[in-house]
Backbone and ligand atoms as CSV (ligand in chain L), in Angstrom:
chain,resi,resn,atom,element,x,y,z
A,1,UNK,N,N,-76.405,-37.685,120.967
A,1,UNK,CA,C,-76.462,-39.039,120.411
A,1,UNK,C,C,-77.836,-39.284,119.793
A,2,UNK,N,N,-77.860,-39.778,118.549
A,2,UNK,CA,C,-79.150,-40.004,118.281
A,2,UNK,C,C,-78.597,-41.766,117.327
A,3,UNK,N,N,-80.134,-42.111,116.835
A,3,UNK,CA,C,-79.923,-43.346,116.368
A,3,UNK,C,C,-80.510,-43.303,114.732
A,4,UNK,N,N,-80.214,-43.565,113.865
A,4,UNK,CA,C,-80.904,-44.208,112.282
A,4,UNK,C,C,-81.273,-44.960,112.134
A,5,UNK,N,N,-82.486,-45.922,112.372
A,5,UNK,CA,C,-82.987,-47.227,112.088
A,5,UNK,C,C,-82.848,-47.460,110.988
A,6,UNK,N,N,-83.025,-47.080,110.115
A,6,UNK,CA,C,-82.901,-47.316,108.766
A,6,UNK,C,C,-82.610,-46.335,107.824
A,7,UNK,N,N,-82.465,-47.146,106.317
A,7,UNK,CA,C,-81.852,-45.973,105.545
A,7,UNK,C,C,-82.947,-44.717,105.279
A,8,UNK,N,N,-84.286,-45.310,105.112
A,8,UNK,CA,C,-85.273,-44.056,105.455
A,8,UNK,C,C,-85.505,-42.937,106.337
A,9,UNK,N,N,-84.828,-43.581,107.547
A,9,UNK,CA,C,-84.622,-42.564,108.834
A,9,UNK,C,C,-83.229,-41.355,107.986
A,10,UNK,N,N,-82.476,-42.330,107.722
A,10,UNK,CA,C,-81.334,-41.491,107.392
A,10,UNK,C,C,-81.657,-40.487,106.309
A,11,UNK,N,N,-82.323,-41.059,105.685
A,11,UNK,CA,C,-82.833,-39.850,104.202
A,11,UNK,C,C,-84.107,-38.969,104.824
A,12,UNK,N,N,-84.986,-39.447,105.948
A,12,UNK,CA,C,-85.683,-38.539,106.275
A,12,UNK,C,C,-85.099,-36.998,106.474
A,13,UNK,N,N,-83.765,-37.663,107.328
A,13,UNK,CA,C,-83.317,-36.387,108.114
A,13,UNK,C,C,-82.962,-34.872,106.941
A,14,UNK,N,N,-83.547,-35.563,106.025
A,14,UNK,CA,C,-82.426,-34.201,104.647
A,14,UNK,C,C,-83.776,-33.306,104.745
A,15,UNK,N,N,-83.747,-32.792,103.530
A,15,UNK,CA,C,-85.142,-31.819,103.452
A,15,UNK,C,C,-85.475,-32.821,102.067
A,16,UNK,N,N,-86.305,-32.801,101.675
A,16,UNK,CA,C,-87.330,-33.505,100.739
A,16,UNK,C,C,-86.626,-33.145,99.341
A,17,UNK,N,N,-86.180,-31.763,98.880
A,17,UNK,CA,C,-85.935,-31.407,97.620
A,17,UNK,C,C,-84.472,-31.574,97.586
A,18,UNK,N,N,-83.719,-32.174,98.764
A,18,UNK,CA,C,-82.172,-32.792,98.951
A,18,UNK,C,C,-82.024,-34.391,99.322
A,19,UNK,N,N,-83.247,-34.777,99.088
A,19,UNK,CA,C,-83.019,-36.742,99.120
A,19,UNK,C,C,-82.385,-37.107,98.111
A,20,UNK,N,N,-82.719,-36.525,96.861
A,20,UNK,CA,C,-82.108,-37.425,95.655
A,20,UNK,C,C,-81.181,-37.204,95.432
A,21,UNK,N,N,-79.922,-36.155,95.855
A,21,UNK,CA,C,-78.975,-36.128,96.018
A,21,UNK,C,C,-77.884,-36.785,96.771
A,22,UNK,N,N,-79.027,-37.768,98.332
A,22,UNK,CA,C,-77.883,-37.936,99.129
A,22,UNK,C,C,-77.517,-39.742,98.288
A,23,UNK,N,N,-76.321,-39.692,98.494
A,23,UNK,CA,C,-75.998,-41.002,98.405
A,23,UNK,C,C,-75.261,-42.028,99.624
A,24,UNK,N,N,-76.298,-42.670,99.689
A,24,UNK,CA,C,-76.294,-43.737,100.755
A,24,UNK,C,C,-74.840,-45.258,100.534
A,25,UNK,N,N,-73.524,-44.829,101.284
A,25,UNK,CA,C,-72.788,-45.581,101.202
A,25,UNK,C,C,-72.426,-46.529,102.075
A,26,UNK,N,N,-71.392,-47.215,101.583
A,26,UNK,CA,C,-71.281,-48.463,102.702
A,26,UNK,C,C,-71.005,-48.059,104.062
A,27,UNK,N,N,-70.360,-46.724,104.506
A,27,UNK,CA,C,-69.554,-46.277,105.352
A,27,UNK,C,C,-70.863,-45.692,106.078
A,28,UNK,N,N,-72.047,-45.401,106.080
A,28,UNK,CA,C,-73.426,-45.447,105.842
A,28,UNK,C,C,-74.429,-46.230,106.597
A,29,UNK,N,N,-73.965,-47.666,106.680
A,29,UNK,CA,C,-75.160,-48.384,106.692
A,29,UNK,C,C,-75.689,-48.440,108.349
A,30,UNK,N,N,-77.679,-48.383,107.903
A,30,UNK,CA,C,-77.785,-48.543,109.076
A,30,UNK,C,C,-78.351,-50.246,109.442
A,31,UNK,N,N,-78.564,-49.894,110.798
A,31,UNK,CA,C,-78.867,-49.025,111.930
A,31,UNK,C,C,-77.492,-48.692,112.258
A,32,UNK,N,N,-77.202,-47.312,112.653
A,32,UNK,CA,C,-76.236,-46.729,112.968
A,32,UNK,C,C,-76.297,-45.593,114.336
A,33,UNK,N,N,-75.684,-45.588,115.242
A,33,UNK,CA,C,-75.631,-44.670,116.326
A,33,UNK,C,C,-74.999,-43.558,115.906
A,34,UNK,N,N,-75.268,-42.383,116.531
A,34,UNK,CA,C,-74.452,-41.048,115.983
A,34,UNK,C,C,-74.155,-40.262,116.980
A,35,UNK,N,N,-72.457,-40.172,117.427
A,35,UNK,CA,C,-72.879,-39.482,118.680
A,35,UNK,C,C,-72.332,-38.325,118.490
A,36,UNK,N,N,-72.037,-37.559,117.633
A,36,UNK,CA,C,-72.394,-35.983,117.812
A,36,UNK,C,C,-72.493,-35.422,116.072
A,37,UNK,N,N,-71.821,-36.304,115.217
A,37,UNK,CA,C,-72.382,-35.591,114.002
A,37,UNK,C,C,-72.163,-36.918,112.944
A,38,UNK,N,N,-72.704,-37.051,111.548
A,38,UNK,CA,C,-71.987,-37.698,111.012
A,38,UNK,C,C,-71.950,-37.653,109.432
A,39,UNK,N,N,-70.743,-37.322,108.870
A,39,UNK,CA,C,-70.375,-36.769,107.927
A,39,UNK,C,C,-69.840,-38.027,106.491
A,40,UNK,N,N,-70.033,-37.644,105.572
A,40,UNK,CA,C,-69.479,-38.716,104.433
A,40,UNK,C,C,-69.334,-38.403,103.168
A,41,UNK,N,N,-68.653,-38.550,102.678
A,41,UNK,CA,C,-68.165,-37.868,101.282
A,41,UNK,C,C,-69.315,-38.820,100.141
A,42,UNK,N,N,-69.692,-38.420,98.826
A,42,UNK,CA,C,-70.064,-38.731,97.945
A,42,UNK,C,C,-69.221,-39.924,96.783
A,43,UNK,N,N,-69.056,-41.078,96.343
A,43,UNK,CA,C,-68.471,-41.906,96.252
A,43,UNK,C,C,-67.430,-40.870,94.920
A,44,UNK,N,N,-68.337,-40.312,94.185
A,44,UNK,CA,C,-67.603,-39.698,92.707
A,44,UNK,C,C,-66.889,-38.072,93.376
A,45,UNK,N,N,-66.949,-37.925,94.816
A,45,UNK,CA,C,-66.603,-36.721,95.233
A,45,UNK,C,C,-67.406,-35.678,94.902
A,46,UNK,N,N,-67.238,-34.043,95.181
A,46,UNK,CA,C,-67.651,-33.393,94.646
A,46,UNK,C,C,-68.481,-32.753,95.797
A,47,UNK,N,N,-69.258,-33.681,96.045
A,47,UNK,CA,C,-70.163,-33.391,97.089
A,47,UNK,C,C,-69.817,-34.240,98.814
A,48,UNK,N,N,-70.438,-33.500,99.795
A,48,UNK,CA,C,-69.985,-34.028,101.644
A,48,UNK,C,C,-71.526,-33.545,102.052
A,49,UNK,N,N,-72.107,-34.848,102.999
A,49,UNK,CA,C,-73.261,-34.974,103.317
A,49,UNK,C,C,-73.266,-35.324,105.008
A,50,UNK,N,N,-74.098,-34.365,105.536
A,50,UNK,CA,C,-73.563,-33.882,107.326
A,50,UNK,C,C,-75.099,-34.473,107.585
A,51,UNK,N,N,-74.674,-35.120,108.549
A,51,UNK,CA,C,-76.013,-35.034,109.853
A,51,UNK,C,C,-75.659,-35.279,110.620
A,52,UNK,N,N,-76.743,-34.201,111.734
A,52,UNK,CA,C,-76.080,-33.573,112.923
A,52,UNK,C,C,-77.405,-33.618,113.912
A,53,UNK,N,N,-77.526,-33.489,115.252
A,53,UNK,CA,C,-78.433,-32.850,115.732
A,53,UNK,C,C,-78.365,-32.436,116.876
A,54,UNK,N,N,-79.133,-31.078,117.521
A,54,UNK,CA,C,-78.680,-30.256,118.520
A,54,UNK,C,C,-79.613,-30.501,119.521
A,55,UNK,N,N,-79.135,-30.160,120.629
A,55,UNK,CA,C,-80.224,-30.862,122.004
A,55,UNK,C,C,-81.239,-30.461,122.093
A,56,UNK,N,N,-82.485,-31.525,121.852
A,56,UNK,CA,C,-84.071,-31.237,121.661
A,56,UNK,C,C,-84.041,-30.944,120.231
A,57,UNK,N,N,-83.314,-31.534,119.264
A,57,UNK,CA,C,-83.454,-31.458,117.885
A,57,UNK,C,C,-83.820,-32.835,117.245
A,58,UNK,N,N,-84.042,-32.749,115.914
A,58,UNK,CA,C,-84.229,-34.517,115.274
A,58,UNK,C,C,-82.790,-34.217,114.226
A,59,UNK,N,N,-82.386,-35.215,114.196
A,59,UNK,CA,C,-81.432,-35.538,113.033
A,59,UNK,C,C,-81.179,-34.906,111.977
A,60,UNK,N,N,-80.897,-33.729,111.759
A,60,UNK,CA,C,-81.160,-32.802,110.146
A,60,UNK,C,C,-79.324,-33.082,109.234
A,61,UNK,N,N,-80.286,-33.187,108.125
A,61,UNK,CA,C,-78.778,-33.565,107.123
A,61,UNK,C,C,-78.898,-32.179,106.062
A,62,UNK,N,N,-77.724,-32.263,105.737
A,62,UNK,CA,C,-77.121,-30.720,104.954
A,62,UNK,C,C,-76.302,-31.498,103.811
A,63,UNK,N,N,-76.884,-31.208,102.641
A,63,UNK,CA,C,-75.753,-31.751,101.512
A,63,UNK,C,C,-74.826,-30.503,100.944
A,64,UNK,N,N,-74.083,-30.864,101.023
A,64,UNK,CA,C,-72.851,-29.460,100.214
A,64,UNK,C,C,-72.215,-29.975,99.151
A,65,UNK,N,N,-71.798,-28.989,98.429
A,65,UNK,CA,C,-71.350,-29.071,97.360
A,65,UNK,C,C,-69.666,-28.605,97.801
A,66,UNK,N,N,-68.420,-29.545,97.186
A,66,UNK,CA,C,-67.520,-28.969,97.480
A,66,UNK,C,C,-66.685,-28.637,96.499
A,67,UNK,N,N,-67.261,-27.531,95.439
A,67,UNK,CA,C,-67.218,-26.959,94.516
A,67,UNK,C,C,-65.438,-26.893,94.252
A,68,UNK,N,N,-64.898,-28.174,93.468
A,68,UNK,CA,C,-63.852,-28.658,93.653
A,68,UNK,C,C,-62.762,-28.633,94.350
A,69,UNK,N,N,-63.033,-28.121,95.946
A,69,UNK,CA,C,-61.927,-28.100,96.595
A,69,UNK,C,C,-60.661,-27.016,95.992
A,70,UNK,N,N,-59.528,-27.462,96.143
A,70,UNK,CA,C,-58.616,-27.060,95.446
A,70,UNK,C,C,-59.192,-25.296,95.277
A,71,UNK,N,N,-58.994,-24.685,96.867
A,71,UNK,CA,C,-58.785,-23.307,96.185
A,71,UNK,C,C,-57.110,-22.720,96.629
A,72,UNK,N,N,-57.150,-21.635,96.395
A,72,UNK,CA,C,-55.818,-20.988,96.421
A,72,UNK,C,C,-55.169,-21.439,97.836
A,73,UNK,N,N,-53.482,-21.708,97.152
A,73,UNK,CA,C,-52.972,-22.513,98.438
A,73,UNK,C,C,-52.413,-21.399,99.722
A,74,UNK,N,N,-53.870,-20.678,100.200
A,74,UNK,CA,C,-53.386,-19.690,101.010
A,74,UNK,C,C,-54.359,-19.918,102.527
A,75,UNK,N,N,-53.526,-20.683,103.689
A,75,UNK,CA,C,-54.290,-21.513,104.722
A,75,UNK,C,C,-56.034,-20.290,104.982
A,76,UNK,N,N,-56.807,-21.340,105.198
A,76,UNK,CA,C,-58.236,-20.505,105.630
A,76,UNK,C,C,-58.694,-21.219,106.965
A,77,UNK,N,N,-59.382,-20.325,107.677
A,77,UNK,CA,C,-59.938,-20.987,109.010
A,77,UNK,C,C,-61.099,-21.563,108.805
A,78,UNK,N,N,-60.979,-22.541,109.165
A,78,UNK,CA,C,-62.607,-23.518,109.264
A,78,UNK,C,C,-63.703,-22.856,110.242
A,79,UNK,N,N,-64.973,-22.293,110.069
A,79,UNK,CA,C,-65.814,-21.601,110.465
A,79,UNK,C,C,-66.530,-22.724,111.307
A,80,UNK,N,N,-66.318,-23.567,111.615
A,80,UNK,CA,C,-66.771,-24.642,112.654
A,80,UNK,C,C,-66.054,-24.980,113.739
A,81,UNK,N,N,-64.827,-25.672,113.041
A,81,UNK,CA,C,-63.865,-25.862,114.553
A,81,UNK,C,C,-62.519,-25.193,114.474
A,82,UNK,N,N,-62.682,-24.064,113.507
A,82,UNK,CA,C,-61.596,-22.921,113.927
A,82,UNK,C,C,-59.952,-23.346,113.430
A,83,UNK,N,N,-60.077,-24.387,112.920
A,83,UNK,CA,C,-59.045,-25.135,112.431
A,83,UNK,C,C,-58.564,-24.482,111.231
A,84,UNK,N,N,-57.236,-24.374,111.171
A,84,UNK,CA,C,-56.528,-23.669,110.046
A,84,UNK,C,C,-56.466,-24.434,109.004
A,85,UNK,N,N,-56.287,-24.219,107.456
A,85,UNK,CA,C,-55.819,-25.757,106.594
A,85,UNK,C,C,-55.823,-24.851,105.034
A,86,UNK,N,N,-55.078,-25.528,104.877
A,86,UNK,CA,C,-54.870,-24.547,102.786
A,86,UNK,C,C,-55.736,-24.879,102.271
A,87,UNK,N,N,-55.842,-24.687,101.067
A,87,UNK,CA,C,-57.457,-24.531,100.107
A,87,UNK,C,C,-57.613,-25.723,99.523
A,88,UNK,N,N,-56.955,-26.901,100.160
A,88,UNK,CA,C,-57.521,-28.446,99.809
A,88,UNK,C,C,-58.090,-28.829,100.925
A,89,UNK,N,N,-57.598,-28.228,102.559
A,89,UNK,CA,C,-58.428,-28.955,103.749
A,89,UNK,C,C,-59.366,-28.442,104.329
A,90,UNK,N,N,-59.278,-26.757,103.709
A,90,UNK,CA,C,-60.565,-26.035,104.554
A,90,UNK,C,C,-61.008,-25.174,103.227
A,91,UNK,N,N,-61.898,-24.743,102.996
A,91,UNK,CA,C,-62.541,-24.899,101.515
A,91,UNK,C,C,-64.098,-24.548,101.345
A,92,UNK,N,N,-64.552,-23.644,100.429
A,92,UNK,CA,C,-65.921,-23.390,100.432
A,92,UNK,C,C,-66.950,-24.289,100.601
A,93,UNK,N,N,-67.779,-24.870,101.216
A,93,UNK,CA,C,-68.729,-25.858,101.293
A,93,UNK,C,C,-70.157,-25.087,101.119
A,94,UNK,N,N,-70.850,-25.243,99.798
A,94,UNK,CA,C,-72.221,-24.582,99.671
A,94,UNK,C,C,-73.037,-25.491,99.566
A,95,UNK,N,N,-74.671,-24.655,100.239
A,95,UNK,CA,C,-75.532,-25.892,100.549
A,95,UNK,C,C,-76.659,-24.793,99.491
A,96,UNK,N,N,-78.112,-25.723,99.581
A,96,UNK,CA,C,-78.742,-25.197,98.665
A,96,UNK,C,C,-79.662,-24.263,99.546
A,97,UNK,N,N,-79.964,-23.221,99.579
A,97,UNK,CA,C,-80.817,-22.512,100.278
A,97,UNK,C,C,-82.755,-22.615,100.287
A,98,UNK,N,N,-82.491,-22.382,98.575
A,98,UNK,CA,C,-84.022,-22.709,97.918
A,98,UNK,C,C,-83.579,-23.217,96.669
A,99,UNK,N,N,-84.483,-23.055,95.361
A,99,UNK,CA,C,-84.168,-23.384,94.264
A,99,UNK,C,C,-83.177,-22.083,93.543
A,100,UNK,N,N,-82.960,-21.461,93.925
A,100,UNK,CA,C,-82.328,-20.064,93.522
A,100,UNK,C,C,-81.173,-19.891,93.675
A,101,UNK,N,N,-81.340,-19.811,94.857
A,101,UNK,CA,C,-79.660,-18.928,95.977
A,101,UNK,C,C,-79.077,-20.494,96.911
A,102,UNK,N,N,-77.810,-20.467,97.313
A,102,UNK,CA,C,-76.775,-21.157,97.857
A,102,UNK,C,C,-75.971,-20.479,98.855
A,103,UNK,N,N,-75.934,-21.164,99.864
A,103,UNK,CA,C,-74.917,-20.219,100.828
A,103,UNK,C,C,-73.746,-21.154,101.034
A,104,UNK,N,N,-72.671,-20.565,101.565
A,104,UNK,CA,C,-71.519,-21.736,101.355
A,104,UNK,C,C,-70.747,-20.561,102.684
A,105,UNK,N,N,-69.778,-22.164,103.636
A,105,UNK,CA,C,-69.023,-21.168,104.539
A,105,UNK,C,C,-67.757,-22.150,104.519
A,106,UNK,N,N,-66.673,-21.524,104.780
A,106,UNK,CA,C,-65.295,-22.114,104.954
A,106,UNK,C,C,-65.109,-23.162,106.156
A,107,UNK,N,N,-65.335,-24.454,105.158
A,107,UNK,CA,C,-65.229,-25.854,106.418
A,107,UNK,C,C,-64.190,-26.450,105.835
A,108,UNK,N,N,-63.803,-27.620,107.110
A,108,UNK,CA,C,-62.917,-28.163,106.872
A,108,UNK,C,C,-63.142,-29.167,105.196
A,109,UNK,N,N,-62.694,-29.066,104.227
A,109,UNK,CA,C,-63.377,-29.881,103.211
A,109,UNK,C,C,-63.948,-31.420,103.353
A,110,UNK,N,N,-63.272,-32.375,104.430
A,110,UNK,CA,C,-63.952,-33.870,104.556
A,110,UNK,C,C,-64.727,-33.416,106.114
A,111,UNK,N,N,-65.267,-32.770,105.901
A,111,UNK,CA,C,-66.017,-32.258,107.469
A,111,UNK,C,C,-65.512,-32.890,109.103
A,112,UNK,N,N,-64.077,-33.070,108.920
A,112,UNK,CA,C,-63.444,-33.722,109.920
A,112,UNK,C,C,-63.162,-33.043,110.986
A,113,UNK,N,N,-63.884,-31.657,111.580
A,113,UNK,CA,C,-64.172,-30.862,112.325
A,113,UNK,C,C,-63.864,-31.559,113.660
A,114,UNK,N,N,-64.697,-32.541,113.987
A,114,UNK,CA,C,-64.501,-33.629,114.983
A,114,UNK,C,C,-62.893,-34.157,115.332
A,115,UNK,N,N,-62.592,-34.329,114.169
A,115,UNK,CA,C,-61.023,-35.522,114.863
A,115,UNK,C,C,-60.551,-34.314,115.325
A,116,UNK,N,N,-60.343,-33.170,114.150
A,116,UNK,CA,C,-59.632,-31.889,114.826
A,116,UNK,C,C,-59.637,-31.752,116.409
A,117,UNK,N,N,-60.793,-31.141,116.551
A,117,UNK,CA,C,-61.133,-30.804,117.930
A,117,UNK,C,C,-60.814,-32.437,119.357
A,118,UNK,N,N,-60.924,-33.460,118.901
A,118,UNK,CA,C,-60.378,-34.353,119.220
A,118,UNK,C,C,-58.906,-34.561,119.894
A,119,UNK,N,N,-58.238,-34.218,118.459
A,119,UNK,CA,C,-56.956,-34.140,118.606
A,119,UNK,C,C,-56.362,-33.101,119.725
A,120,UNK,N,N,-57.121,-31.792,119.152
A,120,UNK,CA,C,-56.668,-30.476,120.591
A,120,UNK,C,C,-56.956,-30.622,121.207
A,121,UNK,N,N,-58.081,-31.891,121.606
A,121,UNK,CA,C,-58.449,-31.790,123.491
A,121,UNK,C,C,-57.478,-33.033,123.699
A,122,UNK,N,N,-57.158,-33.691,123.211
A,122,UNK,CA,C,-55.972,-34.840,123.386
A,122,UNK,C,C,-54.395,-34.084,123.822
A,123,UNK,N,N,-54.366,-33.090,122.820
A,123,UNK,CA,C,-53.018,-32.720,123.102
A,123,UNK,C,C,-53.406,-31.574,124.562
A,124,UNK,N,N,-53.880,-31.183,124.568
A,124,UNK,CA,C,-54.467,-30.129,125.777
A,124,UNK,C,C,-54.740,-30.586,127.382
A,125,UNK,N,N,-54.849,-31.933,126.928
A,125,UNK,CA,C,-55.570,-32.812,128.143
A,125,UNK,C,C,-57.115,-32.110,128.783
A,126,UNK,N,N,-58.090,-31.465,127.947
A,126,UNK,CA,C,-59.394,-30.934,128.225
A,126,UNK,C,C,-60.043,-31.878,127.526
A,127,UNK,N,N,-61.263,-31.541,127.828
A,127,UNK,CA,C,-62.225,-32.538,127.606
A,127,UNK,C,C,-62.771,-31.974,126.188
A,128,UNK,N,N,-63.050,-32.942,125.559
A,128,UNK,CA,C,-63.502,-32.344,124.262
A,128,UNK,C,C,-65.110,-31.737,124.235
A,129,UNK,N,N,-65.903,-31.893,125.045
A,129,UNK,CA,C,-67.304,-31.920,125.629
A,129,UNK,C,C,-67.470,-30.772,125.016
A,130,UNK,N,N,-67.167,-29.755,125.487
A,130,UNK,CA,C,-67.338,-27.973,125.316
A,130,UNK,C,C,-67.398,-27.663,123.964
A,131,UNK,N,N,-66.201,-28.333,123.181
A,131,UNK,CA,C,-65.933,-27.787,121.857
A,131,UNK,C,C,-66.861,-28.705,120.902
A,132,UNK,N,N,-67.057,-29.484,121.653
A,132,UNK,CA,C,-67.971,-30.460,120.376
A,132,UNK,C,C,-69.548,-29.782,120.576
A,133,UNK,N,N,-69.843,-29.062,121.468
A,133,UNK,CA,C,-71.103,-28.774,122.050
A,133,UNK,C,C,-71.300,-27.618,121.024
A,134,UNK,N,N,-70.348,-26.934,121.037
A,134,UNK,CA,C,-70.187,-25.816,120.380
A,134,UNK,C,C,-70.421,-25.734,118.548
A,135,UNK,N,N,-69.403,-27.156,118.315
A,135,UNK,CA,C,-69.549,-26.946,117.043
A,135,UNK,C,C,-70.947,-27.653,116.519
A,136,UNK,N,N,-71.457,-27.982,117.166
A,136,UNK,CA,C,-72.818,-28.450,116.834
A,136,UNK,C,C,-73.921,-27.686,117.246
A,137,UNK,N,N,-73.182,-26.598,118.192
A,137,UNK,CA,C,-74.518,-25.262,117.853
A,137,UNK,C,C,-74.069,-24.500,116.580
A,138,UNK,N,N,-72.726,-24.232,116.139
A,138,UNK,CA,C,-72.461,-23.700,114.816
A,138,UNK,C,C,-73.440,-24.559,113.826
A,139,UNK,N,N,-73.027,-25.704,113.809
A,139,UNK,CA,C,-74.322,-26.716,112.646
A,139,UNK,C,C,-75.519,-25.974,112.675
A,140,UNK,N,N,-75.921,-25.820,113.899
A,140,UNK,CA,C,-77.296,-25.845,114.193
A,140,UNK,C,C,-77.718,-24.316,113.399
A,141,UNK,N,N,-76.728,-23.685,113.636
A,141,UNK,CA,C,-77.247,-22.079,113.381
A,141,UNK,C,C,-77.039,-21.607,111.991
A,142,UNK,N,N,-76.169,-22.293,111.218
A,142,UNK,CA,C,-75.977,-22.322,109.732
A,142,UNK,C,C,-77.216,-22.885,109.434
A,143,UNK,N,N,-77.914,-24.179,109.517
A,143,UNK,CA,C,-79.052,-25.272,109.355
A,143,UNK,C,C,-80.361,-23.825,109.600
A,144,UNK,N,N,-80.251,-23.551,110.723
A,144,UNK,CA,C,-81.591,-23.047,111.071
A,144,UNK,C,C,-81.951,-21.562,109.942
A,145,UNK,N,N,-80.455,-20.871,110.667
A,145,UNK,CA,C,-80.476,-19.230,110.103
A,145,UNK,C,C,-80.544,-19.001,108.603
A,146,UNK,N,N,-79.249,-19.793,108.089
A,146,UNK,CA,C,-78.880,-19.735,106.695
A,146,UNK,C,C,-79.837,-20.518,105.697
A,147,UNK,N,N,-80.101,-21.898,106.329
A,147,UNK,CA,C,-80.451,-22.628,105.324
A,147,UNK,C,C,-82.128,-22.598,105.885
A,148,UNK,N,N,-82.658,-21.675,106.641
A,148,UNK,CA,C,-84.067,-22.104,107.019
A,148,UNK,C,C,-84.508,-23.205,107.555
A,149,UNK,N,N,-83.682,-24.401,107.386
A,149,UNK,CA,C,-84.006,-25.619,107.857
A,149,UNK,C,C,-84.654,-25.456,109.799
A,150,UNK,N,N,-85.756,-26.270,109.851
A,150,UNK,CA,C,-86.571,-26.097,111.294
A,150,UNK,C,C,-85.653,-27.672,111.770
A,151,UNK,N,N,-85.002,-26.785,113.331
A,151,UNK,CA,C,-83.947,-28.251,113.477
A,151,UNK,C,C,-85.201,-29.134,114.382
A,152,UNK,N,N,-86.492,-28.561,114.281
A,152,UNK,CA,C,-87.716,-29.774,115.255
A,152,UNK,C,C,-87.781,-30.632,114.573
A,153,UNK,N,N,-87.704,-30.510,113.236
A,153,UNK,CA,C,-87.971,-31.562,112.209
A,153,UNK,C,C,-89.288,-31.183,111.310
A,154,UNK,N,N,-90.197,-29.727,111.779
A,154,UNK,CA,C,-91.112,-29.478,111.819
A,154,UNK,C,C,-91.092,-28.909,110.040
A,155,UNK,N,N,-92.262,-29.417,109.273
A,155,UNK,CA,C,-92.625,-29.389,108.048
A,155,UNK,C,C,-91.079,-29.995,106.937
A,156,UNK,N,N,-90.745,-31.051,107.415
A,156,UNK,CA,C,-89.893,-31.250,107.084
A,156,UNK,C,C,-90.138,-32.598,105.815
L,1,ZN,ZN,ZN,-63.519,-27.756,110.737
């Protein structure tokens, strides 16, 4: 759980050369509580903007590009919460690495990773605790490994 005082907190959390990209919507506004991730589409689409943070972490946001959705209607597994979905619900999501290179991994396309896992601990009768723990060390390790991002917040 973490908190956004404001919309500055919320744009802090990006990296500096990904602020002017994020767009701050109504669905958005703070002060806002966050209790394990929180995700929002771009008003013109196109783009899905994540913040997340892992225990003893600060708030880090990831903008992706969802390089029009719509790929081949042949189901793909979501590399977060393992969730199956055709090439409109689970779908390349690339983030920017540096000014150069982009890495992109097969997510659910509206980053709804959460209700998913929700739903299977609903129908399962388990606690969703484990799997949400989990997919927010996946965040964490795409953020840290892939994208370099320091989840301390450190030179951020
Ligand atoms: Zn997912």
């Amino acid at each position: 759980m973490f908190k956004l005082d404001s919309e500055q907190a919320l744009l802090d959390s990006f990296r500096p050369k990904d602020r002017a990209l994020v767009e701050v919507t109504k669905e958005v506004q703070t002060p806002l509580f966050v209790r394990d991730y929180l995700a929002w589409a771009h008003p013109a689409g196109g783009r899905m903007f994540l913040i997340f943070s892992v225990p003893g972490g600060v708030p880090t946001g990831i903008v992706f590009d969802t390089n029009g959705g719509g790929g081949p209607p042949v189901p793909h597994m979501c590399d977060w919460c393992h969730n199956s979905g055709l090439g409109t619900e689970v779908g390349l999501l690339t983030a920017r690495v540096n000014g150069k290179k982009r890495a992109g991994m097969l997510l659910c396309s509206d980053l709804s990773c959460k209700q998913k896992l929700e739903d299977e601990a609903n129908r399962s009768g388990r606690s969703v605790l484990p799997a949400m723990a989990k997919l927010l060390e996946r965040m964490g390790r795409f953020a840290s490994e892939v994208l370099k991002i320091d989840l301390t917040g450190a030179g951020r």
